[in-house]
C-alpha positions, 0 to 999 in steps of 0.5 A: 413540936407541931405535928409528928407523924409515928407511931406513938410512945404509949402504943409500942410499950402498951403492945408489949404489956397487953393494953390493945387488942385490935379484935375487940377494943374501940378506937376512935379518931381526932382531927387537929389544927396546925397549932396542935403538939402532937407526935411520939410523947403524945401518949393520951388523947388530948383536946388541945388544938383539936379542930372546932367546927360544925358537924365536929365533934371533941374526941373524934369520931369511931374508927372501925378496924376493917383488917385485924391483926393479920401477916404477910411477907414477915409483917404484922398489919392492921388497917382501919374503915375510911371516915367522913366527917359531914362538915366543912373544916380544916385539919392539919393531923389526926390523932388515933386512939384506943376508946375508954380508960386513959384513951391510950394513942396509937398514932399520929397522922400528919397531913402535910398542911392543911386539908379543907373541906367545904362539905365532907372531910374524909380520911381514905387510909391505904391498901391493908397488906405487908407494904402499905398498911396504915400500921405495919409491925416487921 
């Protein structure tokens, strides 16, 4: 399957049934080679092809949420703090995920390629409004 950007599976039905909550929950985010299988049916966090690196730690790092659930335009959105991994690393995706229990995901980022770092690899997530937030709901 490699790496498919989208929300996941396990996100839309967990929204419906109350499994996050994006004003007290945690959540945290992975990064992955380009061998990782990750997209819509990747409904638990998973170490399998996660990036190996020092400085890099399985199962990610915490991702803040810096926007909570908010709405504009006939559009929900949430959006997320940037992060800095201090290491030299490669990556080709990312996977967010909500932090304890069964580690539910949210999403899948795809990166393109791969993205390398020689110092410090950092994820800049787009403007929080109706149009560009990284997770939008209309």
């Amino acid at each position: 399957m490699a790496i498919q950007q989208g929300a996941t599976d396990a996100f839309a039905t967990g929204l419906m049934s109350g499994v996050y909550n994006f004003t007290t929950d945690s959540f945290k985010i992975a990064l992955y080679t380009g061998s990782a299988s990750l997209g819509p049916t990747t409904d638990i966090y998973t170490s399998a092809n996660e990036v190996v690196a020092t400085g890099y730690s399985a199962g990610g790092i915490a991702l803040p949420v810096s926007v909570v659930p908010t709405s504009a335009n006939n559009t929900a959105y949430i959006s997320f703090t940037n992060v800095t991994w201090n290491a030299a690393l490669t990556a080709n995706g990312a996977l967010i995920y909500k932090s304890g229990g069964t580690n539910p995901t949210v999403c899948v980022l795809d990166f393109g390629a791969s993205k390398t770092s020689t110092a410090t690899f950092t994820i800049q997530f787009p403007t929080a409004n109706s149009s560009d937030a990284i997770i939008r709901i209309t």
